[in-house]
N, C-alpha and C positions, 0 to 999 in steps of 0.2 A: 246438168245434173243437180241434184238436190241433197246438199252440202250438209252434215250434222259439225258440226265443232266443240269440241272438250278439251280440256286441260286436265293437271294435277294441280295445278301452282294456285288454281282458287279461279271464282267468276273476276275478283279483283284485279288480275291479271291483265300488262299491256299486250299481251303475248295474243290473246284471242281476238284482236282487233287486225292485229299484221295478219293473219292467215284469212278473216273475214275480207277483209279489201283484197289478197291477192285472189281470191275465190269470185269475189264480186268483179273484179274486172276480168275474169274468163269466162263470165257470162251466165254463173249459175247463180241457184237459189240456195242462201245461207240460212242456218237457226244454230243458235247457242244454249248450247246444256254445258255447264259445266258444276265442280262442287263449287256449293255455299262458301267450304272454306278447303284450306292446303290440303291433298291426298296425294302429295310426292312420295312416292318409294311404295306404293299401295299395287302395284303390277294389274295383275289381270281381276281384283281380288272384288267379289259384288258385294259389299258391304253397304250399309247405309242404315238411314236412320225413320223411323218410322213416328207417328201418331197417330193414334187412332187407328190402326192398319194401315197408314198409308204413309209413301215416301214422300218426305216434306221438300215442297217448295217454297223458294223466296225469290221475291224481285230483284232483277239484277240491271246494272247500265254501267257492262264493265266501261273501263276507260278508250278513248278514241275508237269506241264503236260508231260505223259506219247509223244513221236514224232509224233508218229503213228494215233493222236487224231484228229479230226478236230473240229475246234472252231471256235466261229463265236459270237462275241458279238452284242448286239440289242439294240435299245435305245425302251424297253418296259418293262414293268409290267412282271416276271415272270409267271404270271396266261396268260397273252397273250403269251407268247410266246410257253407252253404248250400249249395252244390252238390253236394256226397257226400250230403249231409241228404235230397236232391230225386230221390235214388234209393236209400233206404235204410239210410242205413251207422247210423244211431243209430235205427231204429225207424221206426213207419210214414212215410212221407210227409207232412210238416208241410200243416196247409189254411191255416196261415200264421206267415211269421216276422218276428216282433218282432224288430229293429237298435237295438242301445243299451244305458238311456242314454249317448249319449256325452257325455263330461267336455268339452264347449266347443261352442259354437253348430255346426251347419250348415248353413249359407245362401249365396247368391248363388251365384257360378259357381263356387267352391269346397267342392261338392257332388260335382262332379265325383270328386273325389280320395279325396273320403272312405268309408275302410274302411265305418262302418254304414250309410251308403246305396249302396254298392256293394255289400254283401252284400243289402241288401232289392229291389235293381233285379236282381242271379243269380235271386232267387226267382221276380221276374214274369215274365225268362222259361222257366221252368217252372211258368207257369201256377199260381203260387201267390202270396197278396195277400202285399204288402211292406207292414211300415212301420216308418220309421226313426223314433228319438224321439233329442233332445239337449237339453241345460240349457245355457246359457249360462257357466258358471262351469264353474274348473276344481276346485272344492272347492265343492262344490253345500251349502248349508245349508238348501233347504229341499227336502229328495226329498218328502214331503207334497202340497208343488203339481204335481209333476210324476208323481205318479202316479195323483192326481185328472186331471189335461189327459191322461193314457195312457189312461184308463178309458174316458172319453167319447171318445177319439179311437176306441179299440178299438170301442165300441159302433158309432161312426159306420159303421166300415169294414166291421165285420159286416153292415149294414144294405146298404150300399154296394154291396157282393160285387167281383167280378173287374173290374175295366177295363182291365188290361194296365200301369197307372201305379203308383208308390210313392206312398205318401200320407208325406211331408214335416214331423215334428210340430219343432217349436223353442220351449221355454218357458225365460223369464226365471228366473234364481233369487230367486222372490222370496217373501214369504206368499202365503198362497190368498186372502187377502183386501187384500192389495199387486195382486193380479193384474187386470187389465181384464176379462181374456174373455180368446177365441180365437177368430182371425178368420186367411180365408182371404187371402194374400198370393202374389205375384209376386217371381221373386226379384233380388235384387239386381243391379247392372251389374257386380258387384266380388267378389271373394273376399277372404275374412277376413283373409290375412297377406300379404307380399308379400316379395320375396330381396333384399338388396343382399350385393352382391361387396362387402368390403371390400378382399382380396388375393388375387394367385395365385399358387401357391410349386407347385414341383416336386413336392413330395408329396400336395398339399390343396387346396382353396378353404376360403377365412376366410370364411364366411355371416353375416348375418344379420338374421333375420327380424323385422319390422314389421308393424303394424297398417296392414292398405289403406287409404290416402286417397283413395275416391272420393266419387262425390256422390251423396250418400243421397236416391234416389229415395221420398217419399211413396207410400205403400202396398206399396213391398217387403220382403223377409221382415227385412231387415236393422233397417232403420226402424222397423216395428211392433215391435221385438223391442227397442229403447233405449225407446220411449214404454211399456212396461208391456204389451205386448199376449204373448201366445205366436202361434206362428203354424202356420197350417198350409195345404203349396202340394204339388200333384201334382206327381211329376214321371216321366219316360218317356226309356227309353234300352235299347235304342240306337233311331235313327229313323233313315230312309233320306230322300230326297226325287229322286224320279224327275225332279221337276218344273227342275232347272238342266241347261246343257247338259253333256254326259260325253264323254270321249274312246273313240273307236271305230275302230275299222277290221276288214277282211273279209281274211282271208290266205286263203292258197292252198290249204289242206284245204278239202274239197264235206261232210265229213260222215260220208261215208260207212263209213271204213272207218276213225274214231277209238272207240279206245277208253275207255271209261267212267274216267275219273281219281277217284281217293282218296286225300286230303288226310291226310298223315300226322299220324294224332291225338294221339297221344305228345308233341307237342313242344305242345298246347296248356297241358300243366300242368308246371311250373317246380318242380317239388320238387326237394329236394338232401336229400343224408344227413347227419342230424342228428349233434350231436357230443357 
């Protein structure tokens, strides 16, 4: 397969080197896009930064990247840059992108937000397999287990093929032989951090951010992931559900004589010019 790789954590990242080697030694073709710089907590969002009408690139050589890699850092949103990726802009059409490693769990409903699963959910829908990988620590010492749990997850998903879902990896930073296994989890009721307002001043909010105190459901990704497990949980977005009631009403046009509307697409993507 022909492997795209992105991150949120930056090109800077050791993270995108552990998932290139686990990729390279399963026999495919790797390429690296990731942002110029940090777009953690940036979800699905296609932002970025333009010149001259165009999205700026820069040279990259993140660290313990494999020679043979090509890389290419972007001053964009990893959700954009899988999305340019999904029609060309770096080379063929990825048959799948690898998200990560990111520098800190991602689990529970604070999945949501996050840059490298929002960039592997862009992929599914363009019909290409996601999967997002993160270590639990923000200065990972053991990348070793986490690119053995990429390996086997990779294989997994190769086997797996298309289901429309991300496949969810979360491993502990621990030895390979500190580690349980890897088992599949449900994710948590909770997201990782949570806001206190300390004050509010004319120019600012005084933030700050906390470890969520909810209550750690048995068998969610959160849980498995303090007892030594890594984890791994589908997940799928956007979804609809026809099935609640919706609000509706009939106006006074028959039909007949409306013309066809188109949603001005220009305003989907948020870029600004770079400085």
């Amino acid at each position: 397969m022909h492997i795209l790789i992105t991150n949120d954590d930056g090109i800077g990242s050791a993270g995108l080197a552990v998932l290139a080697r686990a990729a390279l030694q399963r026999g495919h073709t790797v390429q690296v896009a990731a942002p110029a710089h940090e777009y953690s907590g940036a979800s699905a969002s296609l932002a970025g930064e333009e010149k001259d009408g165009k999205i700026v690139l820069v040279e990259a050589d993140p660290p313990g990247m494999p020679h043979d890699v090509e890389c290419v850092g972007v001053r964009a949103a990893p959700g954009l840059i899988t999305f340019l990726a999904c029609y060309g802009a770096f080379g063929d059409k990825p048959d799948l992108v690898m998200s990560g490693c990111n520098l800190g769990a991602n689990t529970g409903h604070a999945t949501l937000h996050s840059g490298t699963v929002g960039a592997a959910h862009t992929a599914v829908t363009h019909d290409v397999l996601g999967l997002a990988v993160s270590v639990t620590s923000a200065d990972p010492q053991h990348w070793d287990t986490v690119e053995r749990v990429t390996g086997i997850a990779l294989e997994w998903i190769e086997q797996a093929g298309f289901n429309g879902h991300v496949l969810n990896i979360n491993v502990p930073d621990v030895a390979w032989k500190q580690l349980r296994g890897l088992r599949g989890a449900h994710l948590a009721p909770f997201g990782a951090v949570q806001a206190r307002i300390d004050d509010r001043f004319t120019e600012g909010l005084a933030v700050t951010y906390v470890a969520e105190a909810g209550d750690d459901e048995p068998g969610s990704d959160h849980h498995l992931l303090t007892q030594g497990w890594a984890t791994a949980t589908w997940l799928r977005a956007p979804v609809d559900n026809m099935h609640l009631p919706l609000p509706e009403f009939v106006g006074a046009a028959d039909g007949s004589d409306v013309q066809e509307y188109q949603p001005d697409s220009a305003r989907v993507m948020t870029t600004r010019e770079a400085q």
